[in-house]
N, C-alpha and C positions, 0 to 999 in steps of 0.2 A: 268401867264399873256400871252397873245395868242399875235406873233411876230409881227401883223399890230400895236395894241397898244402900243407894244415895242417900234417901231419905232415912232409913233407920238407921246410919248414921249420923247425920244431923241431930237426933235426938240427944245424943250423947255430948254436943257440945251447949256449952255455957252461951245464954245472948250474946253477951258481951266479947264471948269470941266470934260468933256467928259474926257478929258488926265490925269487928276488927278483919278477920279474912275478907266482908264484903269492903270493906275501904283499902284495904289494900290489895283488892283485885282492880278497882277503879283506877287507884294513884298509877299502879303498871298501865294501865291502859292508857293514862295518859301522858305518861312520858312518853309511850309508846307514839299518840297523835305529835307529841313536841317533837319525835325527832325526824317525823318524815317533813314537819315543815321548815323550807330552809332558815339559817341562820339570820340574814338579814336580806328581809326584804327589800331589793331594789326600788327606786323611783326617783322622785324631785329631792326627798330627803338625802339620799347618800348621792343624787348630783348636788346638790348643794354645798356638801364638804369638799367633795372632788374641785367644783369650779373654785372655791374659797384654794385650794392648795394648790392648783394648776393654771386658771385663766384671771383670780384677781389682780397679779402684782401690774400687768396691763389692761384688761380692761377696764378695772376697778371692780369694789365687791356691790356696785346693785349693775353691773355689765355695761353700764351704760357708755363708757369708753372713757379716754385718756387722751393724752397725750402723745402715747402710745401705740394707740390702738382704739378702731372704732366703737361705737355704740350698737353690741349684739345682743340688748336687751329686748329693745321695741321700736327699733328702727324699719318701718316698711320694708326694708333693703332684705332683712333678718325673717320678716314674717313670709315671707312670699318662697322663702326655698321650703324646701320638704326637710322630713325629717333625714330620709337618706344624707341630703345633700349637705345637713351641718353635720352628719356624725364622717362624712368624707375630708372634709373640709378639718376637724378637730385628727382624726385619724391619719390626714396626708399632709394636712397643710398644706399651704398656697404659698408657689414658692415667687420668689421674689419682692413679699410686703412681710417680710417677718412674723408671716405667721406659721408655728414649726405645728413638724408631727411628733402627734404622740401615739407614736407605736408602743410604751411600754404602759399604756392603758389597754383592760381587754373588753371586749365588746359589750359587755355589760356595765360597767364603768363608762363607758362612752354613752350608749345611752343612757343612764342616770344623768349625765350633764344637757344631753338634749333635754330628757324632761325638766330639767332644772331650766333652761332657758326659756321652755314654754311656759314655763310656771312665770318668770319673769314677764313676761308677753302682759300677765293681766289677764283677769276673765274675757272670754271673746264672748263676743256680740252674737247674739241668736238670732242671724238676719235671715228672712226670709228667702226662700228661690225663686223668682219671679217668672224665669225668661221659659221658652219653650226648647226641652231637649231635641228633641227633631230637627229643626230648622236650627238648633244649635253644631249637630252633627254637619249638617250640610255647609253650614260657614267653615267648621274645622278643618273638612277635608274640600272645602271651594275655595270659594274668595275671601277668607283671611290666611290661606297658606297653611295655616298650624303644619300640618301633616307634613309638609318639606322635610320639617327637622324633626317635629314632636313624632310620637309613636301613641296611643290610643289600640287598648286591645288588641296588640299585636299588630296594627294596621298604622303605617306612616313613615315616616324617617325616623332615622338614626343617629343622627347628630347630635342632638339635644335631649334633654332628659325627658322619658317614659312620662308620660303625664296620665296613667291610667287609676294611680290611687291617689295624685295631689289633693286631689278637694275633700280626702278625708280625712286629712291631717289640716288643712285652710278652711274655713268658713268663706263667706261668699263675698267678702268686702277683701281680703287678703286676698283667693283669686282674684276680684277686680283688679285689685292695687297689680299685682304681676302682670295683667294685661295692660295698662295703661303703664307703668311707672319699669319697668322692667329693669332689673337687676344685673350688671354685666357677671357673666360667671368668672372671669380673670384666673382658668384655670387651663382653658386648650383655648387656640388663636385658629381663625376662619381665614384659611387662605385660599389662594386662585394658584395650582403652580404651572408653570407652561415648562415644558423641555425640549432639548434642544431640536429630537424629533418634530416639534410640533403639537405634538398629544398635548393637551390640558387634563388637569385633578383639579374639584374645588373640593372641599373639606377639611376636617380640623385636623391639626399638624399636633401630633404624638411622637413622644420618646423621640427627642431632634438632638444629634449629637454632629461632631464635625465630620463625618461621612457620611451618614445618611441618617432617614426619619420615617416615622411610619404616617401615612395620611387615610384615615378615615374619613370616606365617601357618605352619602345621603342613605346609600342601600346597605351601610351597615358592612363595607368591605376596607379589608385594609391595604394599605397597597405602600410593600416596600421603595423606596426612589432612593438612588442613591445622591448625593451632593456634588459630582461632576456631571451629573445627567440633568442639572436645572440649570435651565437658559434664564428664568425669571419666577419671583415666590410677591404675590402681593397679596393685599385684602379681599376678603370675599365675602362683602357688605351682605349678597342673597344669604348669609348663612348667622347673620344675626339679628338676633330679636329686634324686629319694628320697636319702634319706641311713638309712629306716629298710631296707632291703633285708636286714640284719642277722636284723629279727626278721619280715620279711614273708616271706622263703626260708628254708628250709633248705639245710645244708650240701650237701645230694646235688643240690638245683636249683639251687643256686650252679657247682657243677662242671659240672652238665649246659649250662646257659651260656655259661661257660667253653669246653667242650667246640666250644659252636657257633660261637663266634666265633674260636677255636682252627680248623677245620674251615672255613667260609668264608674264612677267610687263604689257607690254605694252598693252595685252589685258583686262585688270581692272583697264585702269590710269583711263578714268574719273569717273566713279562710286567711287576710292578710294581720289580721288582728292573731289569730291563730297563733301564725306561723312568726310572726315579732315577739309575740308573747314566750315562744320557747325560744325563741335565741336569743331573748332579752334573760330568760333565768337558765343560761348556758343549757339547754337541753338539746339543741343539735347545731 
């Protein structure tokens, strides 16, 4: 309809209809806004149901533990992993301590309960970064080893968990706490294996069954062995976390550290904030 007929139209109707067509052009419209936003917003609130029906009857309902089962409320132990690592951990469980998986949660339920455990955590502390990124790099990949195991921007080892977005889910007291106080992960075991050839593997031992297991190396390689081809399977202390980092650093190389992995975070928050954010509201 061409805008002059528009108008001499309009003349023809009553106010009171004119204000009735304009409110109920509005009211469409905004059902229209209600139904493209989703039904129920994810976060702390719907983990908080979920932990109340899934993780209270053991750890109790402020998480703090049981008898049961530990305290993954605000225990050091709890702040120092990443967010990956508690939705692995809720998702696969850890086997051998009773703690089961919950595969018949789906990915977005599972994170609602992480946010629900941060929530738990308490306000964190807005502590400053002190230490120098640079000279924190160079301890990473020198003489505190990190790199053995950790990986940092695609550059490091294999073994141990990607440490390239930790610090932006930790503050700077929680990564301290993880370098001094370190957490055993009690989920893959560091071994040394020798076979009967002679050849040695040190890495962590995967998917181990009565014939054979897979052993993942430093460089990220897996390597089938079967269980008549090991002559000896021991500990392979090089392949866990120091725990004396205490008296091997000083305060000022602990910050610089800090610093770096503070500083690496921060250049991939919004891309990983992004990219959480849509497979936190199932979009890919």
């Amino acid at each position: 309809m061409r805008p002059i007929a528009a108008v001499r139209m309009i003349r023809y109707f009553r106010p009171d209809v004119i204000t009735a067509i304009v409110l109920g052009v509005c009211a469409v419209a905004g059902q229209a806004q209600t139904l493209k936003s989703p039904a129920v917003k994810p976060g702390a609130k719907l983990g908080k149901q979920l932990f109340a029906s899934n993780c209270t009857a053991c750890h109790g309902i402020d998480g703090k533990g049981s008898e049961r089962a530990p305290n993954i409320a605000d225990a050091p132990a709890m702040k120092s992993r990443s967010d990956s690592e508690i939705f692995g951990i809720i998702h696969d469980g850890i086997s051998g301590t009773g703690m089961p998986a919950f595969h018949a949660l789906s990915t977005a339920q599972i994170h609602a309960i992480v946010a629900h455990l941060r929530a738990l955590e308490g306000p964190s502390q807005n502590v400053a970064v002190t230490g120098n990124a640079e000279k924190g790099k160079t301890l990473f990949f020198g003489n505190a080893e990190c790199s053995r195991c950790h990986t940092v921007a695609g550059e490091g080892g294999l073994t141990a968990q990607d440490l390239s977005e930790y610090a932006r889910g930790h503050g700077p007291d929680q990564v301290r706490a993880a370098i001094l106080h370190p957490a055993p992960s009690g989920r893959m075991r560091p071994v040394k294996v020798t076979l009967r050839g002679g050849q040695q593997y040190e890495g962590l031992l995967r998917n181990e069954d009565n014939f054979s297991f897979q052993l993942q190396t430093a460089d990220g390689r897996f390597h089938f062995i079967a269980q008549s081809d090991v002559e000896k399977t021991e500990a392979a202390p090089n392949l866990v976390m120091p725990s004396d980092y205490g008296s091997r650093l000083n305060t000022t190389e602990v910050d610089d550290l800090i610093a770096y992995l503070t500083k690496v975070a921060s250049t991939s928050k919004a891309a990983t904030e992004t990219k959480r954010r849509r497979e936190y509201l199932g979009e890919e």
